[in-house]
C-alpha positions in Angstrom: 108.1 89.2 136.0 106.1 87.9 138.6 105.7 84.1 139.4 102.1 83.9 138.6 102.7 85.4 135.3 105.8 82.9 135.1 103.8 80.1 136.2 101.1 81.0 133.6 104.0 81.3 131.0 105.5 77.8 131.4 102.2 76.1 131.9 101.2 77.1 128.3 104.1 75.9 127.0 104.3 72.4 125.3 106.0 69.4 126.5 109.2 69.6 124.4 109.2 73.8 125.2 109.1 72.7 128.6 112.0 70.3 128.4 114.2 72.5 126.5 113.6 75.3 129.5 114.3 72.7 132.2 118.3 72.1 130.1 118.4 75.6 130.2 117.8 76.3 133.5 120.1 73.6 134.9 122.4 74.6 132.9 122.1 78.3 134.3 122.6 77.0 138.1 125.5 74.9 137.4 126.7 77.9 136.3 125.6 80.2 139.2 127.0 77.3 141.6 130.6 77.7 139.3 130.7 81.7 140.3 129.2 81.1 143.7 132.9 78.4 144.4 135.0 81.4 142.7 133.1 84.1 144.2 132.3 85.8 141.6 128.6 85.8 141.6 126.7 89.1 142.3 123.1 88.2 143.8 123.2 85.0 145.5 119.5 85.0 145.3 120.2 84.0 141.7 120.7 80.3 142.8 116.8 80.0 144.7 115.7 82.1 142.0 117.0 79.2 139.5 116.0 76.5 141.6 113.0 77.6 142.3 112.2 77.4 138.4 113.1 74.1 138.2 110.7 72.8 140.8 107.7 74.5 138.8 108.5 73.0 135.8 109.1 69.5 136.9 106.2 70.1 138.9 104.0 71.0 135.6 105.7 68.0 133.8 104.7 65.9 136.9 101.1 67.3 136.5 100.8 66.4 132.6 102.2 63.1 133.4 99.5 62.6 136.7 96.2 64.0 134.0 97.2 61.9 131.1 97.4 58.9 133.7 93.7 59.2 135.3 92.4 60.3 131.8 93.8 56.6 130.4 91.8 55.7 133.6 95.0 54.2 135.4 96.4 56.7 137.9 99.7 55.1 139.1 100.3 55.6 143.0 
């Protein structure tokens, strides 16, 4: 899948959706990190893949967060 078609996938997802994929994916690089130590993972790209993820969804979150803000007409700074 390609990251604009990821991209368009999480930012159509709801808050809670969004949340729940953020556990996951944490949970899916402690793993990675877990092989990585034992030297058992594959493709090490795996890791910047999963971190990667998280960024853009924090990042949406952070974006929600910013537009509910200015629409109350308070933008925090």
């Amino acid at each position: 899948m390609k990251s604009r078609d990821k991209v368009k996938e999480l930012q159509s997802m709801t808050a809670d959706q969004l949340q729940l994929t953020l556990k996951d994916a944490i949970k899916q690089i402690f793993q990675l990190r877990c092989q990585a130590a034992a030297e058992r993972l594959e493709a090490p790209s795996e890791i910047r893949k999963a971190r990667r993820e998280i960024a853009q969804i924090k990042t949406i979150i952070r974006q929600r967060e910013l537009a509910a803000a200015k629409s109350q007409g308070a933008v925090k700074r």
